[in-house]
N, C-alpha and C positions, 0 to 999 in steps of 0.2 A: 513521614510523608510531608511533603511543602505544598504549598498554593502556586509553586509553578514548572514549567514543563523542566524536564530534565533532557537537557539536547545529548546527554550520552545515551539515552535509553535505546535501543533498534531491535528490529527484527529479522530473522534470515531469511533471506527469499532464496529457498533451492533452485537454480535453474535446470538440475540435469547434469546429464554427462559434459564432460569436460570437452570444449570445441575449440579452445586457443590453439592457435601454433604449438605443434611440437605437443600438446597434452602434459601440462607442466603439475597437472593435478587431476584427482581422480571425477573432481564434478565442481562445477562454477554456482556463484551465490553470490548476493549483495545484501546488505545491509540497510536497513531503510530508518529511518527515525519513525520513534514509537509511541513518544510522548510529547505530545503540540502543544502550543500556548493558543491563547483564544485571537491572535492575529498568524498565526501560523496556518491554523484551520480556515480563518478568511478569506486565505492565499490560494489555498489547495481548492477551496470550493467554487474559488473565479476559474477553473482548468477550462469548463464547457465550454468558454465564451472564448479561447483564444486556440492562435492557429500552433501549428505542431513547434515553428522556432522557438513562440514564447513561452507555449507549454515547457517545453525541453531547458527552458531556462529559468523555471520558475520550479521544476522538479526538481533538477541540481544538486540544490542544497541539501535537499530530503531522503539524498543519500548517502549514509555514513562512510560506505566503505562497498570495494567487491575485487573479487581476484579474476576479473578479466581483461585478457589480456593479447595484445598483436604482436606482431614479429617484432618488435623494440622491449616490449615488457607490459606491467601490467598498464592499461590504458587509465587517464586523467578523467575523474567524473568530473563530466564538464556539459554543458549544453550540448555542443559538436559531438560528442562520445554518444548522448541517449539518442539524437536526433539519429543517428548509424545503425543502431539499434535494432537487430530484425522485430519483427511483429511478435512471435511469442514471446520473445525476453522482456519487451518493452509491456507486453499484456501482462505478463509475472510480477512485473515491479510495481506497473498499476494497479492490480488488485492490492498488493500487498499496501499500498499505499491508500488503498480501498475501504481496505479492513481499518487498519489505523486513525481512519475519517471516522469510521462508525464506531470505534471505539472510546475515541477520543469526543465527539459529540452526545456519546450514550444512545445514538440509535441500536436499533433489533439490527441483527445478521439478519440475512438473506435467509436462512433456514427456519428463520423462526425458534430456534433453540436461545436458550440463555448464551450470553456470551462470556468469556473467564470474567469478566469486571462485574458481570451481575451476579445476583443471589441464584442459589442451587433452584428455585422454583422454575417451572416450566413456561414459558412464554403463555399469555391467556390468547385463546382465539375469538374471533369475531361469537359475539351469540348468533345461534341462530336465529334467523325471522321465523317469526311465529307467524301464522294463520287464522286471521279469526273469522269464525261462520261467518257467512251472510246470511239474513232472510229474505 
Protein backbone atom coordinates (compact mmCIF):
# COMPACT_ATOMS: atom_id res chain seq x y z
CA UNK A 1 0.00 0.00 0.00
CA UNK A 2 1.58 3.62 -0.81
CA UNK A 3 0.58 7.11 0.51
CA UNK A 4 -0.77 7.81 -2.85
CA UNK A 5 -3.80 7.55 -5.07
CA UNK A 6 -3.37 4.96 -7.67
CA UNK A 7 -4.86 6.50 -10.98
CA UNK A 8 -5.34 2.78 -12.32
CA UNK A 9 -7.57 1.71 -9.67
CA UNK A 10 -11.67 1.89 -11.07
CA UNK A 11 -14.81 0.72 -10.52
CA UNK A 12 -17.54 -0.69 -12.99
CA UNK A 13 -20.65 1.13 -13.40
CA UNK A 14 -23.25 -1.43 -14.86
CA UNK A 15 -25.34 0.61 -17.03
CA UNK A 16 -27.78 -2.00 -18.28
CA UNK A 17 -28.72 -3.48 -21.38
CA UNK A 18 -26.73 -2.76 -24.32
CA UNK A 19 -28.40 0.61 -26.33
CA UNK A 20 -25.57 1.38 -28.92
CA UNK A 21 -26.14 1.05 -32.47
CA UNK A 22 -26.42 -2.09 -33.85
CA UNK A 23 -26.14 -3.88 -29.90
CA UNK A 24 -22.36 -4.63 -30.45
CA UNK A 25 -22.53 -6.02 -26.68
CA UNK A 26 -24.63 -7.73 -24.32
CA UNK A 27 -24.75 -4.57 -21.63
CA UNK A 28 -22.81 -1.13 -21.56
CA UNK A 29 -20.42 0.05 -18.36
CA UNK A 30 -17.85 2.68 -17.57
CA UNK A 31 -15.19 2.76 -15.57
CA UNK A 32 -14.73 5.34 -13.12
CA UNK A 33 -11.46 5.94 -10.89
CA UNK A 34 -11.54 4.59 -7.43
CA UNK A 35 -8.61 5.77 -5.78
CA UNK A 36 -8.22 9.92 -5.45
CA UNK A 37 -5.47 11.84 -4.17
CA UNK A 38 -6.35 14.66 -1.66
CA UNK A 39 -6.52 17.32 -4.64
CA UNK A 40 -8.58 15.14 -6.69
CA UNK A 41 -11.31 15.00 -4.03
CA UNK A 42 -10.95 18.89 -3.86
CA UNK A 43 -12.00 18.91 -7.40
CA UNK A 44 -14.87 16.53 -7.34
CA UNK A 45 -16.38 18.34 -4.13
CA UNK A 46 -16.36 21.88 -6.06
CA UNK A 47 -19.27 19.77 -8.61
CA UNK A 48 -22.26 21.71 -6.65
CA UNK A 49 -21.11 25.02 -7.43
CA UNK A 50 -20.70 24.64 -11.12
CA UNK A 51 -22.95 24.63 -14.20
CA UNK A 52 -23.54 21.20 -16.27
CA UNK A 53 -20.29 22.32 -19.25
CA UNK A 54 -17.87 22.65 -16.46
CA UNK A 55 -19.16 19.98 -14.35
CA UNK A 56 -18.84 17.56 -17.63
CA UNK A 57 -15.33 18.78 -17.94
CA UNK A 58 -14.19 18.38 -14.58
CA UNK A 59 -15.77 14.66 -14.50
CA UNK A 60 -13.83 13.72 -17.74
CA UNK A 61 -10.91 12.71 -16.37
CA UNK A 62 -12.64 10.61 -13.60
CA UNK A 63 -13.50 8.24 -16.17
CA UNK A 64 -11.18 5.48 -16.95
CA UNK A 65 -12.79 3.76 -19.63
CA UNK A 66 -16.59 2.61 -21.18
CA UNK A 67 -17.81 0.64 -24.18
CA UNK A 68 -20.26 3.07 -25.38
CA UNK A 69 -20.66 3.65 -28.33
CA UNK A 70 -22.43 5.68 -31.91
CA UNK A 71 -22.82 4.75 -35.41
CA UNK A 72 -18.80 5.63 -35.88
CA UNK A 73 -17.70 3.26 -32.71
CA UNK A 74 -16.92 3.48 -29.40
CA UNK A 75 -17.42 7.32 -28.34
CA UNK A 76 -14.38 9.73 -26.86
CA UNK A 77 -14.80 10.31 -23.01
CA UNK A 78 -14.65 13.72 -23.28
CA UNK A 79 -16.77 16.67 -21.81
CA UNK A 80 -19.08 16.94 -25.27
CA UNK A 81 -19.69 12.88 -24.92
CA UNK A 82 -20.99 13.25 -20.78
CA UNK A 83 -22.68 16.58 -21.46
CA UNK A 84 -24.99 14.12 -24.29
CA UNK A 85 -25.39 11.83 -21.76
CA UNK A 86 -29.30 10.91 -21.03
CA UNK A 87 -30.19 11.55 -17.21
CA UNK A 88 -30.01 7.95 -16.03
CA UNK A 89 -26.49 7.19 -17.41
CA UNK A 90 -25.08 10.37 -16.39
CA UNK A 91 -27.16 9.64 -12.64
CA UNK A 92 -25.15 5.99 -12.86
CA UNK A 93 -21.75 7.49 -13.17
CA UNK A 94 -22.72 10.09 -10.49
CA UNK A 95 -23.33 8.06 -7.86
CA UNK A 96 -20.58 5.84 -8.65
CA UNK A 97 -18.44 8.63 -8.49
CA UNK A 98 -20.52 9.32 -5.31
CA UNK A 99 -19.55 6.34 -3.51
CA UNK A 100 -15.78 6.77 -4.42
CA UNK A 101 -16.10 10.47 -2.62
CA UNK A 102 -17.29 8.66 0.38
CA UNK A 103 -14.85 6.34 0.18
CA UNK A 104 -12.14 7.98 -0.46
CA UNK A 105 -12.76 10.80 2.39
CA UNK A 106 -13.96 7.87 4.92
CA UNK A 107 -17.47 9.14 5.21
CA UNK A 108 -20.53 6.57 6.30
CA UNK A 109 -22.62 5.31 3.14
CA UNK A 110 -25.87 6.29 2.94
CA UNK A 111 -27.24 3.13 4.68
CA UNK A 112 -25.45 3.39 7.63
CA UNK A 113 -23.72 0.04 7.15
CA UNK A 114 -19.86 -0.25 7.39
CA UNK A 115 -18.38 0.34 4.13
CA UNK A 116 -15.58 -2.46 2.48
CA UNK A 117 -12.73 0.22 3.78
CA UNK A 118 -14.04 0.00 7.38
CA UNK A 119 -13.95 -2.61 10.06
CA UNK A 120 -16.58 -5.70 10.20
CA UNK A 121 -18.35 -3.55 13.17
CA UNK A 122 -21.75 -2.11 12.71
CA UNK A 123 -22.00 1.58 12.23
CA UNK A 124 -23.02 3.21 15.95
CA UNK A 125 -26.40 4.96 15.97
CA UNK A 126 -27.43 8.30 17.40
CA UNK A 127 -28.17 7.35 21.62
CA UNK A 128 -31.24 7.87 22.37
CA UNK A 129 -32.46 11.17 24.21
CA UNK A 130 -33.29 10.23 27.37
CA UNK A 131 -36.14 11.89 29.56
CA UNK A 132 -35.65 13.12 32.75
CA UNK A 133 -38.67 13.61 35.32
CA UNK A 134 -39.86 16.84 36.13
CA UNK A 135 -41.16 17.91 39.43
Amino acid sequence: MSRFADPRATRTVELGACECPGTPHSGDWCKVRSDLSGSELATLLKLDGMDEATASETIAPFIAEWNLSDADGVVAIDADALFALKGPTLHAIGEALGETLRENLGLPNPSGAPSRASSRGSASRAPKATRTPTT
